[in-house]
C-alpha positions as a Python dict, from the first residue, in 0.01 Angstrom:
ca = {
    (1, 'X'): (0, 0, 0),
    (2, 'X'): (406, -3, -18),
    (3, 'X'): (385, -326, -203),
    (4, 'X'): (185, -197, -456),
    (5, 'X'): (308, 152, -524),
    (6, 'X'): (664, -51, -643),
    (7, 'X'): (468, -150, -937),
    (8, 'X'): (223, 83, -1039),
    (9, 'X'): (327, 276, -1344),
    (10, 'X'): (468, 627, -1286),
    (11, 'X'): (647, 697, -1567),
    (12, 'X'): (521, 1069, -1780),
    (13, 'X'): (698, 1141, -2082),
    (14, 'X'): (521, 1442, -2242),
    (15, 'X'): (516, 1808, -2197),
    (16, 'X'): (144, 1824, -2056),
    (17, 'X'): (155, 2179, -2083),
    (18, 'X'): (292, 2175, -2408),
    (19, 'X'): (2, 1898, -2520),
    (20, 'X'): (-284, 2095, -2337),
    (21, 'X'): (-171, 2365, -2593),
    (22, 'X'): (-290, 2163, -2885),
    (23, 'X'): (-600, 2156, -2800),
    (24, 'X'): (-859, 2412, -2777),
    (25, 'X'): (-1136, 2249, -2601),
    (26, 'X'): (-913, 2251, -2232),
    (27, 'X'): (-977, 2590, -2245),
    (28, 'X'): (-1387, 2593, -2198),
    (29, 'X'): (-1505, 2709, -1877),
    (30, 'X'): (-1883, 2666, -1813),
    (31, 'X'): (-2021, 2816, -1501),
    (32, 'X'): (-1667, 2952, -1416),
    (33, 'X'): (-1541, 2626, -1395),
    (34, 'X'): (-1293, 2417, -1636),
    (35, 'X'): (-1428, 2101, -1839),
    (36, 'X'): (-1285, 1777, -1697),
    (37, 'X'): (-1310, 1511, -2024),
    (38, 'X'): (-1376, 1194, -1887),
    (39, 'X'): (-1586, 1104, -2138),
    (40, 'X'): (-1300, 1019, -2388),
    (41, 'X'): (-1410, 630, -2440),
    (42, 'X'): (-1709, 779, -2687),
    (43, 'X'): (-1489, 1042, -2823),
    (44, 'X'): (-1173, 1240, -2820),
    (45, 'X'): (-1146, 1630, -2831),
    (46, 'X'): (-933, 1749, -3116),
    (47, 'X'): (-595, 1983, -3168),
    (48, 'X'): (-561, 2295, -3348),
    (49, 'X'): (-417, 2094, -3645),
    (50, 'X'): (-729, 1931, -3678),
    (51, 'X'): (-948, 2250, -3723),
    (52, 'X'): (-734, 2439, -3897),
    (53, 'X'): (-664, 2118, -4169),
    (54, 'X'): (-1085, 2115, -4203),
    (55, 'X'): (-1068, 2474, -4250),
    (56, 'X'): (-833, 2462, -4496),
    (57, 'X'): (-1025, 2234, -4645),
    (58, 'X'): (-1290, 2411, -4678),
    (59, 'X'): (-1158, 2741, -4789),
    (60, 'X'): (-903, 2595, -5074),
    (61, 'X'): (-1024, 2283, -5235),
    (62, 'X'): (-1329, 2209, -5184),
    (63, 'X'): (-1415, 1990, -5434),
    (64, 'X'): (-1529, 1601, -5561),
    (65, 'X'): (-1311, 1347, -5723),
    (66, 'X'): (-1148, 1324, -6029),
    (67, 'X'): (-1189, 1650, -6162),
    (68, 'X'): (-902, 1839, -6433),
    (69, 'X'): (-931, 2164, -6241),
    (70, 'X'): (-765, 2300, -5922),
    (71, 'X'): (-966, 2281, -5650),
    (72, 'X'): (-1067, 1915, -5743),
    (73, 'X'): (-676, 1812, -5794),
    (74, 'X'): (-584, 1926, -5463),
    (75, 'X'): (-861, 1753, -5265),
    (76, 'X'): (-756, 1399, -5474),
    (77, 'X'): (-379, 1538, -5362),
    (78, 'X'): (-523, 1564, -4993),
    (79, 'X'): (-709, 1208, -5049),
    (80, 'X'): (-402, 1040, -5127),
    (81, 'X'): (-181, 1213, -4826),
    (82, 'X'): (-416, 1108, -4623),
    (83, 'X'): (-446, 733, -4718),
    (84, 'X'): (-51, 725, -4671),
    (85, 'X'): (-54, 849, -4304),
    (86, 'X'): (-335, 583, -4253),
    (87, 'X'): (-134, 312, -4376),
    (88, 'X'): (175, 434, -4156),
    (89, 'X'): (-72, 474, -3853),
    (90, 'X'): (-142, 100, -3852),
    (91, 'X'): (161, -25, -4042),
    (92, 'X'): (-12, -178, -4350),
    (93, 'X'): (191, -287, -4650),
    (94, 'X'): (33, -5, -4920),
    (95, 'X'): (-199, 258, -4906),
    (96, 'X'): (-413, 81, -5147),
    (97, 'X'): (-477, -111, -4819),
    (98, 'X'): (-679, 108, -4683),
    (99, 'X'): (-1050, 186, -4746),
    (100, 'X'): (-1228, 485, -4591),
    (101, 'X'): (-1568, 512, -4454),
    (102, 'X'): (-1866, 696, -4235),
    (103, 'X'): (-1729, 486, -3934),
    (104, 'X'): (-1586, 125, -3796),
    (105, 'X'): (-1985, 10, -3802),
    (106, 'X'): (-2044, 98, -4130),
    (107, 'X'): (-1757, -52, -4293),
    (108, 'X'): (-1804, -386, -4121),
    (109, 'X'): (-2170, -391, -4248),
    (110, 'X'): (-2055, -329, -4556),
    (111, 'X'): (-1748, -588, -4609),
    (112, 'X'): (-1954, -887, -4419),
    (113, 'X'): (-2206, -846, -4682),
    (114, 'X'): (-1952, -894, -4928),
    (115, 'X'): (-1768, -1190, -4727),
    (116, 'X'): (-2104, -1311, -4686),
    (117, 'X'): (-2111, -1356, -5109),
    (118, 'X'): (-1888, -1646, -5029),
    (119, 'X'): (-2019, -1807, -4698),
    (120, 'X'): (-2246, -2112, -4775),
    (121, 'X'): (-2490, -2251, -4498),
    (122, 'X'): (-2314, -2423, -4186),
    (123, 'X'): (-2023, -2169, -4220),
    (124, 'X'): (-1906, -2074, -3887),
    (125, 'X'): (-1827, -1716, -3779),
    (126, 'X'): (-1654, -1695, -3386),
    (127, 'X'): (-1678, -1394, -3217),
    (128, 'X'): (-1612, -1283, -2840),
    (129, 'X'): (-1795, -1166, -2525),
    (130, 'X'): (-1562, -826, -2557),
    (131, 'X'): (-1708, -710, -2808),
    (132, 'X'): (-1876, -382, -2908),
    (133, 'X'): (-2170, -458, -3065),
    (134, 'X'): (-2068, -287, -3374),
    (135, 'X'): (-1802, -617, -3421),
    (136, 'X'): (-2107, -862, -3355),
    (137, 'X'): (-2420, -763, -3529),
    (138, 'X'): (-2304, -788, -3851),
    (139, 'X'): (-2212, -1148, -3822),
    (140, 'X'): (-2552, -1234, -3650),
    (141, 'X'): (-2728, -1056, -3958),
    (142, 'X'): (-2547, -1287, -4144),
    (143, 'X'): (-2753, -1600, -3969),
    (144, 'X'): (-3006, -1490, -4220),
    (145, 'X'): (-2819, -1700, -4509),
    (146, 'X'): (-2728, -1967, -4239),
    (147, 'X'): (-2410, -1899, -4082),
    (148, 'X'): (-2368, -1996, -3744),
    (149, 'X'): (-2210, -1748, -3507),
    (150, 'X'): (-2026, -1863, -3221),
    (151, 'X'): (-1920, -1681, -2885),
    (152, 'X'): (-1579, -1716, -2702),
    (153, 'X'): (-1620, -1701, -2347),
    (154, 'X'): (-1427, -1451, -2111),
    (155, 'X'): (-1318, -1509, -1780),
    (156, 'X'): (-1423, -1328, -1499),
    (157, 'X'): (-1381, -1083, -1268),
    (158, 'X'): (-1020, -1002, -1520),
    (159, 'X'): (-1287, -983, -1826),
    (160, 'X'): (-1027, -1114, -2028),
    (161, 'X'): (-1044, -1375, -2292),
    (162, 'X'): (-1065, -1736, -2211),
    (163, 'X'): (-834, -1877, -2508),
    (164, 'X'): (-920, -2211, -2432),
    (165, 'X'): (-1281, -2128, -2510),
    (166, 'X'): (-1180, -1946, -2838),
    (167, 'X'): (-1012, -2286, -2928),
    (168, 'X'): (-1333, -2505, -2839),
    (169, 'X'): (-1524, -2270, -3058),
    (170, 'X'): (-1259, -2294, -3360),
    (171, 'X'): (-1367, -2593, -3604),
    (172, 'X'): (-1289, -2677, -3939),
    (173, 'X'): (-1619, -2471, -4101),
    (174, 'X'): (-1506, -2174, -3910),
    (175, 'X'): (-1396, -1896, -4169),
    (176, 'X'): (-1366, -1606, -3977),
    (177, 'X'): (-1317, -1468, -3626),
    (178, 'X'): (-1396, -1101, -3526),
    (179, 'X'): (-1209, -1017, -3256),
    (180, 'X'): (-1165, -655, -3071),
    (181, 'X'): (-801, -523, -2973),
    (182, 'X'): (-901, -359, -2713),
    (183, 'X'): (-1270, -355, -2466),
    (184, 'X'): (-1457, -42, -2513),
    (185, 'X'): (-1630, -136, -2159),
    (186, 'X'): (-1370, -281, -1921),
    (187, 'X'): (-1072, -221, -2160),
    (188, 'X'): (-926, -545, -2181),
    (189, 'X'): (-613, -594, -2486),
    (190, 'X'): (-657, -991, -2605),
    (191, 'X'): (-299, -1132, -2728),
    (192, 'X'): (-427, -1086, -3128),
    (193, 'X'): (-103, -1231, -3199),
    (194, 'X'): (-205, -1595, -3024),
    (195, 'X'): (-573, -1560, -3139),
    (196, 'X'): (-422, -1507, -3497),
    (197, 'X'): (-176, -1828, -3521),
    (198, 'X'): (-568, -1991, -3388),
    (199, 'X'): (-772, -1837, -3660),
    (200, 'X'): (-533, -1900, -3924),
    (201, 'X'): (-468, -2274, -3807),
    (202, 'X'): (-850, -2325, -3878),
    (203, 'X'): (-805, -2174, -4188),
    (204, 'X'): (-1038, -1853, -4127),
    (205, 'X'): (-978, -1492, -4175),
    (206, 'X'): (-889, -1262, -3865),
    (207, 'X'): (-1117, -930, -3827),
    (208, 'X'): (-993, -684, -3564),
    (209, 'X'): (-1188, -390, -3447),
    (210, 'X'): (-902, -145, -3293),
    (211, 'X'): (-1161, 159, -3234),
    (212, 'X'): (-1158, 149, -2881),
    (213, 'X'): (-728, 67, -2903),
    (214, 'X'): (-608, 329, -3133),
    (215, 'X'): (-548, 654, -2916),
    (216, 'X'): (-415, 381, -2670),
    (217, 'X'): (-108, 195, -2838),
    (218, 'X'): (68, 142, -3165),
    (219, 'X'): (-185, -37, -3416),
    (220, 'X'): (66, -319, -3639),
    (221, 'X'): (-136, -527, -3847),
    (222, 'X'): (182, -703, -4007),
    (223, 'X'): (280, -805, -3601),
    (224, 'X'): (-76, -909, -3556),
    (225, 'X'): (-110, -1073, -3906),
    (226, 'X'): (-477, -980, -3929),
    (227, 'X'): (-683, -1020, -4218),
    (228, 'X'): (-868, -697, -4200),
    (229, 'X'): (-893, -439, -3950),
    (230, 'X'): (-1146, -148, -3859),
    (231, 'X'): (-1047, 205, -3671),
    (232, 'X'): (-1226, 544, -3622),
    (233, 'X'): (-1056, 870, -3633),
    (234, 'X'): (-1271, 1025, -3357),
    (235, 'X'): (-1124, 787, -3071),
    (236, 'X'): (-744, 961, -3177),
    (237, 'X'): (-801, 1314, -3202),
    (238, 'X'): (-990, 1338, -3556),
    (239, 'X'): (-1289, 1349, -3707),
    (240, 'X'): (-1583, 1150, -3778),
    (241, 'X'): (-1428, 896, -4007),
    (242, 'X'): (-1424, 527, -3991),
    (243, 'X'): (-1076, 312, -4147),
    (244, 'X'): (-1060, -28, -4271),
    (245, 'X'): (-718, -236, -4371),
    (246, 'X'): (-731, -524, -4561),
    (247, 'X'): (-556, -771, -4756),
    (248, 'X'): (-459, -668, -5088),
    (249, 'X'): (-536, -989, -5237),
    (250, 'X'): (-879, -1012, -5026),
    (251, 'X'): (-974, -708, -5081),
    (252, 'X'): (-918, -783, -5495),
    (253, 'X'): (-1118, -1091, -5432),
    (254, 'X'): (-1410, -1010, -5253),
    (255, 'X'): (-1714, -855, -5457),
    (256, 'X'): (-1819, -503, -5273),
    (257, 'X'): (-2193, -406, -5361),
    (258, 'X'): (-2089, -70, -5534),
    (259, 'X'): (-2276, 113, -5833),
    (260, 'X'): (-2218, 40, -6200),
    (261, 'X'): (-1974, 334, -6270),
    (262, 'X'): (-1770, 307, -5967),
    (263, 'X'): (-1392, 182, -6028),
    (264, 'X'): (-1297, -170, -6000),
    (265, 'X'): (-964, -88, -5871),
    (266, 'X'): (-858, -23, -5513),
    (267, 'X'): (-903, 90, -5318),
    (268, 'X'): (-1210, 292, -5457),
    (269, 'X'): (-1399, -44, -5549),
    (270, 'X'): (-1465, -34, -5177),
    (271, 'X'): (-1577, 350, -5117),
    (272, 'X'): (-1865, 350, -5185),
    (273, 'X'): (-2032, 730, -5311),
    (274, 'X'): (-1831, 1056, -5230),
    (275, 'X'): (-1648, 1054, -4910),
    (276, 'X'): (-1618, 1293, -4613),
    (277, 'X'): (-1314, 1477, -4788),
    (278, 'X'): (-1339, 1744, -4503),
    (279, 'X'): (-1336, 1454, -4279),
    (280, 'X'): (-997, 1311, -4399),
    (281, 'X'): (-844, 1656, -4401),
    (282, 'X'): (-928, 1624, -4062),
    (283, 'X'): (-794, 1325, -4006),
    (284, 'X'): (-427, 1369, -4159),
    (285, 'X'): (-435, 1674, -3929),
    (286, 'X'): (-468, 1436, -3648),
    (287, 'X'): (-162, 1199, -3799),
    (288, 'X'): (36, 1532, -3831),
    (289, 'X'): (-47, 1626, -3453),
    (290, 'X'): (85, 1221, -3357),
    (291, 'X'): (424, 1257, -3563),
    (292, 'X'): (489, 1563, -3410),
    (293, 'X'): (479, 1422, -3083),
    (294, 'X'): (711, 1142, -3198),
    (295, 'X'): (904, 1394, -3307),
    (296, 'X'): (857, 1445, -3643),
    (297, 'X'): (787, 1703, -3879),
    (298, 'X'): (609, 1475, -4155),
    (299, 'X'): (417, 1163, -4112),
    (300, 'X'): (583, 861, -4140),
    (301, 'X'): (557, 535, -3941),
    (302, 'X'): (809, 552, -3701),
    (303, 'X'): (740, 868, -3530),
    (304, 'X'): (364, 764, -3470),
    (305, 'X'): (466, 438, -3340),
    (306, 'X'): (698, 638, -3102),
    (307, 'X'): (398, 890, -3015),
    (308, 'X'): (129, 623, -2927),
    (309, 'X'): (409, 452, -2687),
    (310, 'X'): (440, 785, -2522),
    (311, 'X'): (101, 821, -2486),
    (312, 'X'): (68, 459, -2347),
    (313, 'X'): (330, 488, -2110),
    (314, 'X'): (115, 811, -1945),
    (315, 'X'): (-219, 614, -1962),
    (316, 'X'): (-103, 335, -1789),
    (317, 'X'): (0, 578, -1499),
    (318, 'X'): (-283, 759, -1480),
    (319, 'X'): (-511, 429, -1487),
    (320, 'X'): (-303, 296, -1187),
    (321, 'X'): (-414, 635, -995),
    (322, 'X'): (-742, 602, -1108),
    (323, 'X'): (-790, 245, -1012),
    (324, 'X'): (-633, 289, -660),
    (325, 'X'): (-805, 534, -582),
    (326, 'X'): (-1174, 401, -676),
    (327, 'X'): (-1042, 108, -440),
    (328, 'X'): (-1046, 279, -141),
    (329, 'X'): (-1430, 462, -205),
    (330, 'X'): (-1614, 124, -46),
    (331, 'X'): (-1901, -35, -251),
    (332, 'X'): (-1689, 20, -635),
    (333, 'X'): (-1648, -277, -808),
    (334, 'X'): (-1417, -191, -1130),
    (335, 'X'): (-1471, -460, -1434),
    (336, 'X'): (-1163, -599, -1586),
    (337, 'X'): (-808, -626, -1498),
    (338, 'X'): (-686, -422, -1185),
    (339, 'X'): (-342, -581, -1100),
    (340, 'X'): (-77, -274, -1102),
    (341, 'X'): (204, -521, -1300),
    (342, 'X'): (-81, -630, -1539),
    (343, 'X'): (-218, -288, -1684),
    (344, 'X'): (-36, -328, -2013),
    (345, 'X'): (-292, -566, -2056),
    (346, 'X'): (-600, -270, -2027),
    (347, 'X'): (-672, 26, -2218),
    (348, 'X'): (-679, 300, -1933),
    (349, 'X'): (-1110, 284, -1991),
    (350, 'X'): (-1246, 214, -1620),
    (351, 'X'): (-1607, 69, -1564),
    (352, 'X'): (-1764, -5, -1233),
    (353, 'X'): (-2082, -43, -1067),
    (354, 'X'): (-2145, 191, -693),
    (355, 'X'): (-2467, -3, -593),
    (356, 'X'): (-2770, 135, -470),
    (357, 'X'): (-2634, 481, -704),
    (358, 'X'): (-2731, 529, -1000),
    (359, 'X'): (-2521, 590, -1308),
    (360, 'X'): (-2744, 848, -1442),
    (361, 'X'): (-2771, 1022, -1099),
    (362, 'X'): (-2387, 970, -1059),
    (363, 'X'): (-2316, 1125, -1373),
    (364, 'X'): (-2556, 1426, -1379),
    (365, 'X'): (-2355, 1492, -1011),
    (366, 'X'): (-2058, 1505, -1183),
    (367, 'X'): (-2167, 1672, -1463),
    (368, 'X'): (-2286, 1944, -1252),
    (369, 'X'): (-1906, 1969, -1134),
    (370, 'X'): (-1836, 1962, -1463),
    (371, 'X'): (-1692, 1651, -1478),
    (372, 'X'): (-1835, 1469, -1785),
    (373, 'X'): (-1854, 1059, -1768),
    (374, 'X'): (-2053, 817, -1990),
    (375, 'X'): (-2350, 596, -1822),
    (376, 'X'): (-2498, 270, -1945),
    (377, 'X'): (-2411, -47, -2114),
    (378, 'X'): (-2147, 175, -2414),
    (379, 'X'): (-2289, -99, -2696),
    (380, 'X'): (-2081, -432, -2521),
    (381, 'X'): (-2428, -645, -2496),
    (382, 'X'): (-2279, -960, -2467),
    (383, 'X'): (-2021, -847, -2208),
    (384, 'X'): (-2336, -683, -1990),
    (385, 'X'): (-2549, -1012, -2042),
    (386, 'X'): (-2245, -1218, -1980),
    (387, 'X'): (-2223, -1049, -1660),
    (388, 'X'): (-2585, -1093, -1559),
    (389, 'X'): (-2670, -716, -1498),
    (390, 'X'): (-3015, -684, -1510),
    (391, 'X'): (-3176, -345, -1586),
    (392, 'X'): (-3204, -218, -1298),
    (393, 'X'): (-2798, -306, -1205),
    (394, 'X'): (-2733, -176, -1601),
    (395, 'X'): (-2861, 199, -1469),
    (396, 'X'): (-2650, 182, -1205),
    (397, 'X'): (-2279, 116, -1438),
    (398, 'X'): (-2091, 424, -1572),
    (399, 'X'): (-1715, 419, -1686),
    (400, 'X'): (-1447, 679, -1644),
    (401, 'X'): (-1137, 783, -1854),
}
């Protein structure tokens, strides 16, 4: 136990108290007893800045696009503030980069249709084993039109992913590979950078779904060199709203399914009806709350690149106490990497299995302690299958943190 506490990460570099602050919902009490949120993988809870931004919203511009009066020319004003901090947030080249949406799944439905418009049968799509299932069914519906869809094997018990495997898969028909940043179920962070120089050296397009990363760790899709990649607000402290970066000159070339009227220009070609403005005051509210704890006063790229590396640095402690101690309750086996010198390579997301207990039992217990967890398979089929947890096992998985 000396060995190991050497390397575990221990380093905290935020003001907790100052941080609890921001956020209203640490203050509920139910049954006279404080809310522990555990349940973070399916959701964050939300600062002041956050409310008071949808409020605002609300009270002072509410209003559609592209009208000549006020309230109208302060919610495109809004619109465009908030496609700025985007871009900054994951480091794309222009705001016209960015595309907003209901959510990650949506948006990847709707830009696979339109790749799709250029697949022919006996394309090849690869995907991985660590994926949500929001980053593989809309490939498989593509098998309709006669795509094949490959899977890149993981390796076990680390959960991460088998490169080698992701190279066998990799041919010359293969013209895209959909790839997550970081495991919604066991966490795992793939080297994007490596899969990346693969994709491109088969001449496909990279797709990275960074839902499950982004309240983690810097997003940097230049560093990455991805082709496209999908976010949600509500994993970092926002609203409901989903983010997509692409290529300027693939997101020119590909033909969205859009009505008549709609612009042809982006990035509005690829929003398709009237978006959740309240949702995207909501959201630059959230990029305001990150650049202030980089510390800055307006949002700009380097100050949320220094807050997320903050934030990681505290994870990655707090997932080395977490992980020890659900090591010493006999019976847990945790999924994924649980070497104290290789967290960096984990989002701080913890699943395990406590056989003969139930998840649902386990997390109705803690519920009652107020202690709120998520049960079940969290939408990572192949990852579940891969694993060979049948039903009955499936009831008995929860994660934590």
């Amino acid at each position: 136990m000396g060995e190991t506490a050497r390397v575990i990460p221990t380093a905290i570099d935020l003001d907790l108290q100052s941080v609890r602050q921001h956020f209203p919902a640490l203050s509920l009490r139910i049954d006279g007893r404080p809310v522990v949120y555990m349940d973070n993988p399916a959701g964050t809870q939300v600062p002041q800045r956050v409310i008071d931004r949808t409020a605002a919203y609300w009270q002072t511009m509410n209003a559609n696009h592209g009208g000549v009066f006020a309230t109208s020319e302060r919610s495109d004003a809004l619109i465009v503030e908030a496609r700025a901090a985007a871009a900054a947030f994951v480091n794309a080249a222009s705001p016209e980069e960015i595309v907003f949406g209901p959510n990650m799944t949506t948006l990847t439905f709707a830009v696979s249709r339109a790749i799709a418009r250029e697949l022919r049968p006996g394309d090849e799509i690869v995907v991985t084993r660590l994926e949500h299932d929001g980053n593989v069914s809309p490939w498989l519906a593509l098998q309709e039109q006669g795509v094949v869809v490959r899977f890149a094997d993981i390796r076990t018990p680390e959960c991460t992913l088998d490169l080698d495997d992701l190279g066998r898969q990799l041919s010359p028909r293969t013209r895209l590979v959909a790839v997550t940043h970081a495991s919604n179920a066991v966490g795992t962070i793939p080297d994007l950078q490596v899969v990346s120089r693969a994709a491109h050296a088969a001449g496909a397009w990279l797709w990275v779904d960074a839902v499950h990363y982004g309240p983690h760790g810097p997003i940097d899709v230049q560093a990455i060199d991805c082709d496209f990649l999908v976010c949600s607000s509500y994993k970092f402290y926002g609203p409901h709203v989903g983010i997509l970066y692409g290529r300027r000159e693939l997101l020119e070339r590909l033909r969205p399914y859009k009505v008549r009227p709609a612009s042809d220009e982006l990035p509005g070609r690829w929003e398709t009806g009237t978006q959740n403005h309240e949702g995207l005051a909501g959201l630059l509210g959230a990029y305001e709350y990150l650049a202030d704890l980089g510390g800055s006063a307006v949002v700009r790229r380097q100050a949320l690149e220094a807050a997320m590396q903050r934030i990681q640095g505290h994870e990655q402690a707090l997932a080395a106490r977490l992980i020890v101690g659900l090591g010493q309750i006999g019976g847990v086996q945790i999924y994924g990497i649980t070497a104290p010198d290789q967290l960096h390579r984990r989002a701080p997301t913890v699943s395990l299995t406590w056989p003969p207990h139930r998840p649902q039992a386990l997390a109705r217990w803690l519920a009652a302690q107020q202690i709120f967890t998520w049960h079940g398979d969290h939408y990572a089929t192949e990852l579940i299958a891969r694993h060979g947890l049948d039903a009955e096992l499936l009831q008995a998985r929860h994660a934590l943190i």
